[in-house]
N, C-alpha and C positions, 0 to 999 in steps of 0.2 A: 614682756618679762625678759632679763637680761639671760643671754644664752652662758652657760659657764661648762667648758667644751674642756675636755681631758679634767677636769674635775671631777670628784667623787659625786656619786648617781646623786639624783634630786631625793631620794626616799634616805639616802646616806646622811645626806646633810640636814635632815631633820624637817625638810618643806614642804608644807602640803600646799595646792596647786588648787585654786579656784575659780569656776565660769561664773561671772557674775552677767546677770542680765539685760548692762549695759553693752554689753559685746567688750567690755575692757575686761583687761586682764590684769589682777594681782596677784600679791602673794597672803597668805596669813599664817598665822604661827599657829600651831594647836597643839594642845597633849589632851592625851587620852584618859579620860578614867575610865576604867577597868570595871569600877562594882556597879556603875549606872547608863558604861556604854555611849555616853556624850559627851562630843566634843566639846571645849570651852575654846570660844574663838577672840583672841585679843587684836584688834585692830588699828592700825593708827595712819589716817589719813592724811597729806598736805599737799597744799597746790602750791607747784613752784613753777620757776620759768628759768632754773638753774642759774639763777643768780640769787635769790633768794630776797626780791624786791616783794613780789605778792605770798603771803603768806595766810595758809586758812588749815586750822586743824579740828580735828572733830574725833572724840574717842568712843570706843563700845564694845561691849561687850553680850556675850550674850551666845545662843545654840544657835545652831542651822536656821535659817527659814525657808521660805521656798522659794526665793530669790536666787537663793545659791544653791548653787548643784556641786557637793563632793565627786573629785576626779582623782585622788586618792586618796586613800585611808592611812594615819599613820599609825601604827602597831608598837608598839617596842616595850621592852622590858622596863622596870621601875628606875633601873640603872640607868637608862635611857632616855628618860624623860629628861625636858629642860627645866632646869630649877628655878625657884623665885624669884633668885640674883637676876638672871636672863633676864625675866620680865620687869624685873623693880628698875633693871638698866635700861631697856628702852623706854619704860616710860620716863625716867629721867632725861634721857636725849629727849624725848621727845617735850619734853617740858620746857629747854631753851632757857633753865635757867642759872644755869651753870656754864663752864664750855666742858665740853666732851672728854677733855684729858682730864680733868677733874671728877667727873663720874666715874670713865674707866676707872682710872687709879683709887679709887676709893674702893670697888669695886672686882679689882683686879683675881683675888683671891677665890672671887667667889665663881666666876667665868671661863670652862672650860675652853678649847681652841675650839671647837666646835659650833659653842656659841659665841664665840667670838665672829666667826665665820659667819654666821645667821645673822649677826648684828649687821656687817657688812652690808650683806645680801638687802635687808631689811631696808637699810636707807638706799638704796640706790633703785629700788622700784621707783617705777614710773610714779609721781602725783608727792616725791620726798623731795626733799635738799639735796644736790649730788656734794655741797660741801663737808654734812655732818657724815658722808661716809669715807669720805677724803681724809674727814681729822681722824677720823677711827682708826685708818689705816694708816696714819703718821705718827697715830701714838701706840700701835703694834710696832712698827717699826722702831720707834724710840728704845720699848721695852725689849727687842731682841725676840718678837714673839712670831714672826714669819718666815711662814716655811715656804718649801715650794710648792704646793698644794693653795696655801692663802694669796701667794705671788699671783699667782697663777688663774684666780677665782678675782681679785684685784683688776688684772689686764684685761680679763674678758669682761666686766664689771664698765671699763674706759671704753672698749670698744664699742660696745653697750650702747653707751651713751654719744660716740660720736656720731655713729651710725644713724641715729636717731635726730641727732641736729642736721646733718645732711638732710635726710629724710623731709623734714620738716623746712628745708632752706632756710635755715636759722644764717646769720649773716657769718662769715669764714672768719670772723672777730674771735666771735663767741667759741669757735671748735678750736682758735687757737688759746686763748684765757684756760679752757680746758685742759689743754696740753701743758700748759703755764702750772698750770693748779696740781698736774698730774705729776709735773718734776718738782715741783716745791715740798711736795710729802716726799718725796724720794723712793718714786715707783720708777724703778730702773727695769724695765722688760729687755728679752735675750733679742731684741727684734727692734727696728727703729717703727717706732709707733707715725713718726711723720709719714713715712713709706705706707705704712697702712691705712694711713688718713687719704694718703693721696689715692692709693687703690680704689678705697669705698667711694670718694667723689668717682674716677673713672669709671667704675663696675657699675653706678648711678646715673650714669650719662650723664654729670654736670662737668662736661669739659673746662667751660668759663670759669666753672667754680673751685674747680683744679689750679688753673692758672694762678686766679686770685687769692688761694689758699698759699700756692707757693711765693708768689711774691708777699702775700701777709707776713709768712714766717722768714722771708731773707731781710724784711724791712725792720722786724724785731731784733735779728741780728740771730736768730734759733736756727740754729744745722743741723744741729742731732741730740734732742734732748735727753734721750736715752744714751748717751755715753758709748755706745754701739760702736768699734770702727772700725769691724773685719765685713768684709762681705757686701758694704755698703753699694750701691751704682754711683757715687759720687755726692749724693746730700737730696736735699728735695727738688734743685731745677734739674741734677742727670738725672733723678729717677723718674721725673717725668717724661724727658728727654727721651728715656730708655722707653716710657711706656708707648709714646707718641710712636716710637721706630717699629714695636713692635706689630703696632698696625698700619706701617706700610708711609707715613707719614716723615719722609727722611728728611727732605726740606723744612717741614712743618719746624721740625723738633732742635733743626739746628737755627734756623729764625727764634726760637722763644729762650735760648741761652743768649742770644747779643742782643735783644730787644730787654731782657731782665739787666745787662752788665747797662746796654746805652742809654735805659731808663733811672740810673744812680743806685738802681741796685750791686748787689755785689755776690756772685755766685761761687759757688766752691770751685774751686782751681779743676778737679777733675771732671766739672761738666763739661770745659772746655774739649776735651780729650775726645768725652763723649758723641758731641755736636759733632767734632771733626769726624767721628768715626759716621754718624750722621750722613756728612758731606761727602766719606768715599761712596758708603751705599746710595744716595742717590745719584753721584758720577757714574758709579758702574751701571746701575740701572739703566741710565740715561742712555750710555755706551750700546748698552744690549741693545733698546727699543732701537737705535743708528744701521745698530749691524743686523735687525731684520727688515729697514727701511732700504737700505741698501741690497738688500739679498731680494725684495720685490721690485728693486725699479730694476736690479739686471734682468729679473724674468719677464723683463714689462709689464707686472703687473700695477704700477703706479708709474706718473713720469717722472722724468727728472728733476730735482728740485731746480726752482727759482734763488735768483741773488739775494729776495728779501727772505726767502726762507731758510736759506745758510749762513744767512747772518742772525737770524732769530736763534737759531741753535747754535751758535758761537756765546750769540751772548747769555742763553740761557749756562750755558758751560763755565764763560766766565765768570758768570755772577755768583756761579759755587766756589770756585778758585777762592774770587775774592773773599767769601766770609772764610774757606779754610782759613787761609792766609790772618785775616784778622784773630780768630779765634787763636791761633797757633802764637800768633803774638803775646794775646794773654798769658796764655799756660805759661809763655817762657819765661815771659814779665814776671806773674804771680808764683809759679810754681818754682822757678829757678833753677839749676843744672841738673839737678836729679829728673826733671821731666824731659830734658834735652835730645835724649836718646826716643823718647816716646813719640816725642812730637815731628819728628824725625822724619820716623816709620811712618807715622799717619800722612804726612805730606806725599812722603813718596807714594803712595798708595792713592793717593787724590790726582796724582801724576800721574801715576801707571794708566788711571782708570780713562784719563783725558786725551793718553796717549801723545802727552808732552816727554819726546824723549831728554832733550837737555834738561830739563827741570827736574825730569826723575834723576836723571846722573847725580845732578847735584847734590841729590840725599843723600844717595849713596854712599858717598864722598863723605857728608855731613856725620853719616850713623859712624863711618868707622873712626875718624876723630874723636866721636863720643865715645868709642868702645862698645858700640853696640852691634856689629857686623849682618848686614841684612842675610840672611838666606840665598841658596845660591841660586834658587830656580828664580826668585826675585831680580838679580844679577842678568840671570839669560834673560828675562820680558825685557826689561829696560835694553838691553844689547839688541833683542830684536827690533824693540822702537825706536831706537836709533838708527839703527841699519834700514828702515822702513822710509826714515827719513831723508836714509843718508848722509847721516853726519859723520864725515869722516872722523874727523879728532875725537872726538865721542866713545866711536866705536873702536878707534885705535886704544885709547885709555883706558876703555873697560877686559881687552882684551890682554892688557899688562898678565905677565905672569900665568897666562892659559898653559907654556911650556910643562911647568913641574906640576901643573895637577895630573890627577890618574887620568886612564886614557876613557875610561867611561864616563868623568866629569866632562873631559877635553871635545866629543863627540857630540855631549848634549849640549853643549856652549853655541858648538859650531854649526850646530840643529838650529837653533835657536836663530842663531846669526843668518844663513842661509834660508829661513822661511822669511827674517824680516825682510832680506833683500826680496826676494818671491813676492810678499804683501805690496812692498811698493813700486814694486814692475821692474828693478834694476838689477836686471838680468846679466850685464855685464859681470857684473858685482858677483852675483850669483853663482855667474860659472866660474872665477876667480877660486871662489868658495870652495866650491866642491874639486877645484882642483888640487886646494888648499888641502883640503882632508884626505885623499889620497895622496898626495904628500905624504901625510903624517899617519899612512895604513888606517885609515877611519873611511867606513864603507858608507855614504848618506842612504837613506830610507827610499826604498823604490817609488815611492810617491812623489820624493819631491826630486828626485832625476828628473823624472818623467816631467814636472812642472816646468824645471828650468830650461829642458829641453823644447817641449812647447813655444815656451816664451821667447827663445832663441831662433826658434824657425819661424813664427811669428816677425817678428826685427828683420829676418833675413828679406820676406816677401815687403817689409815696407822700404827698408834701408838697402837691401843687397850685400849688408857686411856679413860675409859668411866664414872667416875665420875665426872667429871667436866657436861659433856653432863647430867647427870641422875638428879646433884643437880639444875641444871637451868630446866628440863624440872617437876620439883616438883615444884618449887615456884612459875615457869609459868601458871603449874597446880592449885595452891593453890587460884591464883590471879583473877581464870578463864580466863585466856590468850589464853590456848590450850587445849585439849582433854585429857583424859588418853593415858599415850605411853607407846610403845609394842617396848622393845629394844630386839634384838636376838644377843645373845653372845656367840662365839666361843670358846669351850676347846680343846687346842692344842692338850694337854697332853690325853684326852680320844678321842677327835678327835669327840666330838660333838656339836651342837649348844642347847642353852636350853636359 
């Protein structure tokens, strides 16, 4: 029986609810007489396969027998009762020999919304035509006679019925004909019904049948057949895109947007965005699992990787780059300057995650040409991952204009700056750094004194250059930062320490 959910109660709408002792489930219509107590039950049977190729009806009338078991009772007052018209109009539907706009309207006067509503309800049970209640509701629609209550009893009426094709693995043809059948009456739901088709297959486990439901509706040229364009995830390949990410499937999901563009399909401009967004979470991800692969071979708890296995993780890395990169093409290609800004930001973030500092620069650069200005903590990663790298001109060009920001911006820049040198061991750089900030009265974080301190007395015991080490630990001194220090220096040549 079809569910009809925020609709008025089943006893509201007039429908009594019967177990029949096939284990299926109908509906029947009944009123009540009053002086004798018995229900009068009208029925109207037909085997469809919602195309309406096989067709078998069978009519009856007649009381309860013991076949059927009442599950409720309907009661109501005489004003309440469905009229003649009700029943003289289904069985004219159900006679086929007319079309249906023709009976309504002959009809029309006699039919409150109520039975109008039960009409609906009536063809769309299981073993009817889903067409003759499709024409019902396109010739309510005609007459101006849908409210939201009947909108609403409609939808859940479609859902109904996709559900039920799923269910049954009817081929993703037939669930899209339906949808077909659904915008030609001009059932415009507040919600993309493609989106929820997609759901039902997912929440179903028909993964496959997802896929090939989505490419069925990009190959008919169908985006959004409900007219819907607030809120959307991009069309039917992002929303699947979206659903795929949702469980953890980042790669997955950005493969099944360029597999639908490289297969001569044609996807909506914003799946592209999507997939990208796809291809940072799995970069980052990626990044993560590196940075606790690395935090276990310092503890020795794993060894050190082999040549083939940093290059397996190279190319797993670049093999994401490259579909951002494609993907990002599209959007620019399709979507045109308005996406420019967007595709931008996603690049850079595919950088950031990769820890390509020139590459992220270059977005940078990119966004604010577009007028899209990245965020400044954004600003400080990329400055760290350069400086990690080393890239002087880089790090020079990013630091343009650090002068006239406030001096809390100016600190955390320089934070920023100083742990990338720290990351990539170039401590010279470092103590440069932090001299730099004293300079400009900015005090660094007692954590990373102490780091670049280390790392300098470290250098000292391999290399012996201990000026670098002596002039950071005087200015340190100077600043009150640290104590007085006691360096001991080795003469090869007399072979003492002093």
């Amino acid at each position: 029986m079809a569910s009809i959910g925020g609709i008025a109660a089943i006893n509201n709408l007039g429908l009594t609810t019967y177990t029949i002792s096939s284990s299926k489930r109908c509906v029947f219509l009944a009123t009540t007489h009053h002086q004798s107590n018995k229900v009068k039950i009208q029925s109207y049977a037909r085997i469809s396969n919602f195309g309406g190729v096989i067709k078998k009806r069978s009519k009856f009338e007649g009381v309860l027998k013991s076949s059927v078991q009442l599950d409720v009772f309907i009661t109501s007052d005489d004003e309440d009762e469905m009229s003649d018209g009700f029943f003289e109009a289904i069985e004219e539907l159900e006679r086929m020999a007319r079309e249906p706009s023709d009976v309504l309207e002959e009809m029309n006067d006699k039919l409150s919304a109520r039975e109008l509503q039960l009409v609906l309800v009536y063809f769309s049970q299981e073993g009817r035509d889903s067409w003759c209640a499709l024409e019902v509701f396109e010739w309510l629609k005609k007459e101006n006679r849908v409210d939201k209550e009947t909108m609403e009893l409609m939808v859940s009426i479609m859902c109904s019925w996709v559900k039920k094709l799923i269910e049954r693995k009817n081929k993703v043809e037939d669930v899209v004909d339906l949808l077909v059948d659904m915008d030609c009456v001009g059932l415009k739901t507040s919600f993309s019904m493609i989106e929820k088709v997609i759901s039902l297959y997912w929440e179903a486990g028909e993964k496959e049948g997802t896929v090939l439901f989505v490419k069925e509706v990009l190959r008919r040229g169908i985006s959004c057949l409900d007219g819907d364009k607030e809120g959307n995830k991009g069309g039917p390949a992002g929303y699947l895109a979206w659903k795929m990410m949702e469980e953890g499937s980042y790669k997955d999901a950005a493969k099944l947007v360029i597999q639908l563009r490289e297969c001569g399909l044609k996807p909506e401009v914003y799946s592209y965005l999507i997939a990208m967004t796809a291809v940072v979470k799995d970069l980052n991800k990626f990044a993560k699992a590196l940075r606790k692969l690395k935090a276990f071979t310092k503890a020795g708890l794993v060894t050190e990787l082999d040549i083939d296995n940093v290059a397996l993780i190279e190319n797993y890395q670049q093999d994401l780059l490259t579909k951002g990169l494609l993907l990002s093409n599209w959007a620019v290609e399709e979507g045109g300057p308005p996406l420019h800004g967007v595709v931008h930001e996603r690049l850079l973030a595919m950088y950031i995650c990769a820890g390509r500092g020139p590459e992220a620069e270059k977005q940078l650069w990119e966004m604010k040409l577009v007028g899209k200005e990245a965020d400044g903590d954004l600003h400080d990663i990329v400055l760290a991952i350069c400086a990690s790298q080393k890239e002087a001109n880089a790090v020079g060009r990013l630091l343009t204009g650090i002068e006239v920001s406030s001096s809390v911006r100016r600190k955390k820049t320089f934070s920023w700056l100083l742990r990338g040198y720290i990351k990539g061991g170039h401590f010279q750089n470092a103590a440069e750094t932090v001299i730099k900030m004293l300079d400009l009265g900015l005090y660094p974080e007692f954590v990373d004194r102490v780091a670049v301190l280390q790392g300098l007395s470290r250098r000292i015991q391999q290399k012996g250059n201990v000026d670098t080490y002596l002039t950071l630990c005087k200015r340190l001194s100077d600043a009150n930062l640290i104590g007085p220090s006691l360096v001991y220096m080795h003469i090869r040549k007399h072979k003492l320490w002093k």
